[in-house]
LUMBAMAR-762986 format. One line per 8 residues: for each residue x, y, z of C-alpha. Coordinates in pm, whole numbers. Example, Ala and Ser with C-alpha at 12.3 -4.5 7.8 and 13.67 -1.06 7.14 Angstrom:
<recs>
1230 -450 780; 1367 -106 714
</recs>
This chain:
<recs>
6120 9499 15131; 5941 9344 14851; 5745 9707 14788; 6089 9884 14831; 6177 9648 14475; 5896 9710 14311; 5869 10095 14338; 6257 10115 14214
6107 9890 13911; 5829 10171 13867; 6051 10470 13884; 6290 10287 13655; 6066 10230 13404; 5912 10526 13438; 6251 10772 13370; 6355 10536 13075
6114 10671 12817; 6196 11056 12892; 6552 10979 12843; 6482 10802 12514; 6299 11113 12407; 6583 11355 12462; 6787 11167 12299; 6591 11089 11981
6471 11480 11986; 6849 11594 11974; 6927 11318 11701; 6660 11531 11477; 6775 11860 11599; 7162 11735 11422; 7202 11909 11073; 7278 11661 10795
7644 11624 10679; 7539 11766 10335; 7247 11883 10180; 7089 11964 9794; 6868 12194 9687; 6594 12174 9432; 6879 12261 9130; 7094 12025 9241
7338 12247 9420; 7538 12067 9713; 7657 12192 10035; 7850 12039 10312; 7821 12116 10663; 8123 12325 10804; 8127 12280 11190; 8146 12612 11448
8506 12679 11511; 8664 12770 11860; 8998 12957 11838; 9270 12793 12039; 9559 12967 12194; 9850 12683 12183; 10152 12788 12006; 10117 12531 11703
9804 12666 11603; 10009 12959 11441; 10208 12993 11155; 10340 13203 10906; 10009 13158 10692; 9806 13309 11013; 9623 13108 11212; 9310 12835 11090
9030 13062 11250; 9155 13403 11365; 8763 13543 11429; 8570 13233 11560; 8305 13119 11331; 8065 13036 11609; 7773 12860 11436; 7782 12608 11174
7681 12656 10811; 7663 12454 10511; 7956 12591 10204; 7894 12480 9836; 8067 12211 9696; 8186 12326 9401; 8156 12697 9316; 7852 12737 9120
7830 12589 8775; 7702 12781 8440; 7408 12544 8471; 7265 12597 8771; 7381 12970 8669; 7165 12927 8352; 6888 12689 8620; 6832 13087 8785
6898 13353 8602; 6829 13164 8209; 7146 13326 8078; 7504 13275 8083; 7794 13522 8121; 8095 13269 8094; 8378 13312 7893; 8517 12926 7911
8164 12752 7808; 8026 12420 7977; 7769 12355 8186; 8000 12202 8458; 8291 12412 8460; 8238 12747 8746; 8027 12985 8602; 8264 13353 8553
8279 13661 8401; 7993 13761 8704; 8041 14093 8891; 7974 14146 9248; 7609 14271 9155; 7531 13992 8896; 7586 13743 9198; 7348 13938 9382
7114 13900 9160; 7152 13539 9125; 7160 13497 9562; 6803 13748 9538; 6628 13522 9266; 6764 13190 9409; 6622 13269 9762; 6283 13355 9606
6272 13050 9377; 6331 12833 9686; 6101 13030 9951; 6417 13100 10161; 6663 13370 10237; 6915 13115 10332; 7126 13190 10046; 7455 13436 10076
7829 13467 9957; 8087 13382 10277; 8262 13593 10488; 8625 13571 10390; 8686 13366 10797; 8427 13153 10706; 8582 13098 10375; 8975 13028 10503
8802 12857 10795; 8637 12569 10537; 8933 12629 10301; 9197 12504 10543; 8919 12225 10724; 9176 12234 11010; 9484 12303 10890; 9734 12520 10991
9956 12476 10595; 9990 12675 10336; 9715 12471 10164; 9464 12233 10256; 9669 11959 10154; 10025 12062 10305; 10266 12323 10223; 10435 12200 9892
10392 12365 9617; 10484 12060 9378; 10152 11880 9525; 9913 12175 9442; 9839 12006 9107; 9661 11705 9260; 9398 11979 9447; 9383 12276 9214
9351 12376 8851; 9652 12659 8816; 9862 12880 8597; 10090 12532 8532; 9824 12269 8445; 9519 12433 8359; 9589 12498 7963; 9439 12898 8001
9144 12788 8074; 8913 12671 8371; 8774 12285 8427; 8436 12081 8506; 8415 12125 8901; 8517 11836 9111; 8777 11698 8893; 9123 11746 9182
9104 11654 9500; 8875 11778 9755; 8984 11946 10079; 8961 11729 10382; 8594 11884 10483; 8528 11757 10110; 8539 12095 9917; 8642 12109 9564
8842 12351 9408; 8886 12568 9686; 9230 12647 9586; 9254 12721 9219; 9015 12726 8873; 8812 13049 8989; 8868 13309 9219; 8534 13351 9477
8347 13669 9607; 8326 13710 9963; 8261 13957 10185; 8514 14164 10314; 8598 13979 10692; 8476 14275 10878; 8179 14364 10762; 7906 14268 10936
7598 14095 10752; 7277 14221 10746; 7015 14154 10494; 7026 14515 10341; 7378 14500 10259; 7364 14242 10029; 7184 14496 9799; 7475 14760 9804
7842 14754 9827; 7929 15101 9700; 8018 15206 10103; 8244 14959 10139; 8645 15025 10121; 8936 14773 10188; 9256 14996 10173; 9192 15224 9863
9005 14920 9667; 8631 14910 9700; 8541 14575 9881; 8417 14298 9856; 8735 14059 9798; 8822 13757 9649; 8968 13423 9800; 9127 13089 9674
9305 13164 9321; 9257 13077 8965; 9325 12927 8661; 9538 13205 8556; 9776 13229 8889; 10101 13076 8999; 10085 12942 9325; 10106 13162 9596
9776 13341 9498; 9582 12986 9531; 9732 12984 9888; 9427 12945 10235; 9528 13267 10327; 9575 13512 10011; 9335 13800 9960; 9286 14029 9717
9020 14296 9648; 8820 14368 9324; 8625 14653 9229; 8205 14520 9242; 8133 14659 8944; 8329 14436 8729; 8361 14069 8624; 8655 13839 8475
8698 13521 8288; 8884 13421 8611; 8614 13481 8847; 8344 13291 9000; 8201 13223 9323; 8063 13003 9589; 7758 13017 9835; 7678 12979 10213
7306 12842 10280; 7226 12864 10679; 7149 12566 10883
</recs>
């Protein structure tokens, strides 16, 4: 009886450790909330969505992840700054000068340049513009409103810089309210670049978007509204396309950087 004890002791002891080891192992394996790189620029973890199918999921705005965004990825911010513009490519473009208000005036290929030299100057190739699901996916961080924030209209000044508060001209970054996933200007200040929602990503089409056609507009789009828009166009779910081969005072963008 006595042995019986002690072996159940032994096994005990001897299971504890492995267990311990999982455990700590997956604690290492958990992506950080946010992250910087060597510049400065911020990014916050955006967790894998998994499309429901209850009723109050839709609305008239869609739905808060039509095409699940199955993996997690971190989103900047703030859209990217004239200085960390400047930080890469030693120039700046902008129209509305500062170094913290969202770097504009950048066509589709000028922000492929910056992604190409920002990967190399970091070792990485972790660096791309998001798909327009995983853009409305962080954009609405859950919700199923016209905005992050709700559906009124009247509220949108406390979130965004827009036609009715922004003086013709964009802001400093970060200024409004973030977005529940803690996102700035998401809605509002500068449109972003993204890639059109179904087009697939592969490294080589990040070099040419010539091919590409949404409707009779050559794609890539842009998401979340400006400075220069009422509100409707700074709505989660408005979409509008742009030719690539031009830029405007108006628009900027935002990157992805893979877990």
């Amino acid at each position: 009886m006595i042995l019986f004890v002690i072996n159940c002791r032994k096994n005990s002891l001897h299971k504890e450790p492995r267990v311990g080891k999982r455990m700590a192992h997956a604690e290492k394996k958990r992506p950080a909330a946010s992250v910087k790189n060597s510049i400065g620029m911020q990014f916050m973890l955006i967790p894998p969505c998994e499309p429901r199918t209850d009723q109050n999921e839709y609305t008239d705005e869609g739905t808060a992840c039509e095409i699940a965004v199955s993996k997690s990825f971190y989103l900047g911010k703030y859209p990217v700054t004239q200085m960390e513009w400047k930080e890469v490519m030693g120039s700046d473009p902008s129209c509305f000068e500062g170094d913290d208000r969202p770097v504009e005036c950048v066509s589709w290929k000028d922000v492929l340049d910056f992604i190409r030299k920002l990967n190399e100057n970091e070792g990485t190739g972790k660096y791309r513009l998001p798909t327009e699901d995983e853009w409305e996916y962080a954009c609405r961080a859950g919700t199923t409103t016209r905005y992050s924030f709700g559906d009124a209209d009247s509220e949108l000044g406390e979130y965004a810089w827009y036609y009715r508060n922004s003086g013709h001209g964009t802001h400093p970054v970060g200024q409004k309210k973030p977005n529940p996933w803690g996102l700035y200007d998401m809605h509002g200040n500068v449109w972003e670049w993204c890639y059109y929602r179904y087009h697939e990503i592969y490294e080589d089409s990040l070099a040419d978007a010539s091919s590409w056609v949404v409707g009779s507009v050559p794609g890539p789009v842009l998401r979340g509204g400006s400075w220069v828009n009422y509100p409707k166009k700074c709505r989660s779910s408005y979409s509008i396309g742009f030719h690539p081969n031009y830029g405007h005072y108006s628009l900027g963008f935002r990157l992805v950087r893979s877990v």
